[in-house]
C-alpha positions as CSV (number, residue, x, y, z in Angstrom):
1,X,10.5,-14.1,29.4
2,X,12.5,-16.6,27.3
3,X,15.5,-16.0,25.8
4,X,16.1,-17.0,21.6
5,X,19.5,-17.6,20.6
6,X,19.7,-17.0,17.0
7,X,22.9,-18.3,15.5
8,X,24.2,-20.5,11.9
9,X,24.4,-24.7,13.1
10,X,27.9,-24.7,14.7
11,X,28.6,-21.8,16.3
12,X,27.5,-23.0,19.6
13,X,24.1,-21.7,19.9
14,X,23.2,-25.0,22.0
15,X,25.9,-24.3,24.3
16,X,24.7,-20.6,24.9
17,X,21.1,-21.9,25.7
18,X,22.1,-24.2,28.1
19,X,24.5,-21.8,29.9
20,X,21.3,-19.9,30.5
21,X,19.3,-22.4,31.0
22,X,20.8,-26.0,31.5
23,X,17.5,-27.8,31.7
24,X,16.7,-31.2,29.9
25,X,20.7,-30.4,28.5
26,X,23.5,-33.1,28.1
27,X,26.6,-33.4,26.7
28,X,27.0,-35.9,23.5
29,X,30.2,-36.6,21.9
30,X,32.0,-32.9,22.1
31,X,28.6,-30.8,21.5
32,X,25.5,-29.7,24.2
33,X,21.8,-31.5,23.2
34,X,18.6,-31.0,24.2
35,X,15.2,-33.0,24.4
36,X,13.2,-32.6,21.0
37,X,10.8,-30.4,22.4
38,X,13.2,-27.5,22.6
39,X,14.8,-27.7,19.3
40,X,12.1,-27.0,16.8
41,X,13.0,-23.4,16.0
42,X,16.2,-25.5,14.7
43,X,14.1,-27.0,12.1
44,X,12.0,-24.1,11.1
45,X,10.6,-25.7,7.9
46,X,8.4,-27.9,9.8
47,X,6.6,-25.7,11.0
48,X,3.3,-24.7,9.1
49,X,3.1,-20.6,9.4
50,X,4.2,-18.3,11.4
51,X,0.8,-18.9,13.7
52,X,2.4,-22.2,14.6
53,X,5.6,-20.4,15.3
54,X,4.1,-18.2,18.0
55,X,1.7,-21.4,19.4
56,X,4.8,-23.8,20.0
57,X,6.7,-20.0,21.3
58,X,3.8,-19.5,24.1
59,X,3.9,-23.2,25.1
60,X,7.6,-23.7,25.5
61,X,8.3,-20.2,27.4
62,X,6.3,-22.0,30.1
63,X,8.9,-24.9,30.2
64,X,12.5,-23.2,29.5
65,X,13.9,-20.1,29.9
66,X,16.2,-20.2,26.7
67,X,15.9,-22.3,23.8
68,X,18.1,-22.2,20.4
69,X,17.0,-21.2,17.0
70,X,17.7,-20.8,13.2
71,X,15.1,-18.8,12.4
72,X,16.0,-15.2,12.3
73,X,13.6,-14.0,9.6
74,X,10.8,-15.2,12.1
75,X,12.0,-13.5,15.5
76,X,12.4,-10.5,13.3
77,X,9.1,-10.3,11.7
78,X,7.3,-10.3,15.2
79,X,10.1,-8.2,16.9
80,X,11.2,-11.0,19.6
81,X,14.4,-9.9,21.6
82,X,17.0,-12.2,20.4
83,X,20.4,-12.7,21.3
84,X,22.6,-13.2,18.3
85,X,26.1,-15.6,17.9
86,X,28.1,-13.7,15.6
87,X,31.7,-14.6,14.3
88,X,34.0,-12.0,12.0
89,X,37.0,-14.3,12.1
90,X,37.4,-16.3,9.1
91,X,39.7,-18.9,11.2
92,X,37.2,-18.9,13.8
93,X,34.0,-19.6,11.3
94,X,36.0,-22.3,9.4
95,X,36.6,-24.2,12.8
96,X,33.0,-24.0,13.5
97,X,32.1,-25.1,9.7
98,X,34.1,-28.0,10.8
99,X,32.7,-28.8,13.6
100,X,29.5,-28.3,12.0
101,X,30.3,-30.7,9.2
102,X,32.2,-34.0,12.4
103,X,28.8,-33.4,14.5
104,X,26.3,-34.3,12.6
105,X,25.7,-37.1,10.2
106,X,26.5,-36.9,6.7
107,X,22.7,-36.3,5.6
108,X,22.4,-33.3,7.4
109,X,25.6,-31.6,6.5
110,X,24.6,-32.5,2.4
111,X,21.0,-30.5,3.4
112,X,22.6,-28.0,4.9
113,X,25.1,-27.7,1.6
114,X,21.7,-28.2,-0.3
115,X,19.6,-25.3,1.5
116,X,22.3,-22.5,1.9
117,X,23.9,-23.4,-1.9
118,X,27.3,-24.0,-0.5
119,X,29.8,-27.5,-0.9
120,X,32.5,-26.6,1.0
121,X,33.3,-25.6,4.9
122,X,34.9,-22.5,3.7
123,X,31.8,-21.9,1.9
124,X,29.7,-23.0,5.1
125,X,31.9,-20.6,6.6
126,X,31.4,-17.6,5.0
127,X,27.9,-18.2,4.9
128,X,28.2,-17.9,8.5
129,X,30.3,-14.9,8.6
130,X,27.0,-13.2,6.3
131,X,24.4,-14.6,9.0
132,X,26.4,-12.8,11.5
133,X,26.9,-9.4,9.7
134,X,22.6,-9.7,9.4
135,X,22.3,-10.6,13.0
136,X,23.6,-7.2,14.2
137,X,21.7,-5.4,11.8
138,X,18.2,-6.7,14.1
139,X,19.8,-7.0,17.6
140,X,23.0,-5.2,19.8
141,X,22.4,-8.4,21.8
142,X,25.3,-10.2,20.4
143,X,27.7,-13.2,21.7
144,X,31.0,-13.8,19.8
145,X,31.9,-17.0,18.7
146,X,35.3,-15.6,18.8
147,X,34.5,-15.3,22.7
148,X,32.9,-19.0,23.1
149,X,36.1,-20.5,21.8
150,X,39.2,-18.2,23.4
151,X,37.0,-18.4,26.7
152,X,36.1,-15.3,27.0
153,X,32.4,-15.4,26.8
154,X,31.3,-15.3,30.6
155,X,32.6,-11.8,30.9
156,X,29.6,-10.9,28.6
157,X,26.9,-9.3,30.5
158,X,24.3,-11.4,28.8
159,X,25.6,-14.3,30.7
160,X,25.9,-12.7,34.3
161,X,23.9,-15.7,35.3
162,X,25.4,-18.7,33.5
163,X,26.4,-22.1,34.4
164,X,30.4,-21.4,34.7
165,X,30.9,-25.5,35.3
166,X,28.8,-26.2,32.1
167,X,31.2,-23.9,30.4
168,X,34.4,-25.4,31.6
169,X,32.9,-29.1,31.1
170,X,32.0,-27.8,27.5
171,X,35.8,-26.4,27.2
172,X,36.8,-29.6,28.8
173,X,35.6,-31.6,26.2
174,X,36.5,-29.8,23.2
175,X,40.2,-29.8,24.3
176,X,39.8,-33.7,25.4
177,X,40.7,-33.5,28.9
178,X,37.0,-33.7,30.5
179,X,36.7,-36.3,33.4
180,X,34.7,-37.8,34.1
């Protein structure tokens, strides 16, 4: 069975799916990335309809056993098992609405702003704080953001089988002290 790690861009949803499942995973500049082929749920508008949803769902559950996605509305309406990222903290959303903003390229953060009607990182923030209080409403399978970034997040049961040296690398990096 895979595993669908719903979470808002920044919050470290990559991170999470390659903890459980580190396949075809790298590190890039201070975030985790993945080949193409597990990162379509990220970009749910290209898909066609929900039928080519649960198509490209069948094919890649042969190939990973986690993979990272934006769309919530979808794993809800066929009543998939997600695991949510969640984040209450207004500090802690801002820093990710940051991050957000310094990992990707201008173009995406503007169609980000565009889709979700914000033009701000607090905005993107609080937007992210909503996502979170509707994620619990579908799931009690729920990983903090507040727990990813104080270090916390591997005494979560979810992750009794995670890769503890992809999490320090990834803690490495965002403090600047990874070696390499």
């Amino acid at each position: 069975m895979i595993e669908i790690i719903c979470y808002a861009g920044g919050t470290c949803g990559d991170l999470i799916t390659a903890l459980i499942d580190s396949k075809g995973s790298y590190f890039q500049n201070k975030a985790v990335m993945f080949e193409q082929d597990r990162l379509r749920f990220k970009k749910p508008h290209t898909f066609v309809n929900d039928e080519e949803k649960d198509q490209y769902l069948n094919e890649i559950t042969n190939k990973y056993r986690s993979i990272p996605s934006h769309d919530l509305q979808y794993h809800v309406r066929r009543g998939h098992n997600i695991i949510g990222i969640t984040v209450q903290d207004p500090t802690v959303a801002k820093w990710a609405a940051i991050r957000f903003k310094e990992l990707h390229r201008p173009h995406v953060w503007d169609e980000m702003c565009s889709a979700c009607g914000v033009n701000s990182v607090e905005q993107y923030a609080q937007i992210m704080i909503d996502f979170s209080n509707l994620v619990i409403q579908h799931t009690d399978r729920i990983i903090t953001l507040e727990s990813i970034q104080d270090g916390t997040v591997l005494h979560n049961p979810i992750l009794k089988n995670a890769g503890k040296n992809l999490y320090q690398n990834w803690k490495d990096l965002q403090n600047g002290v990874f070696i390499i």
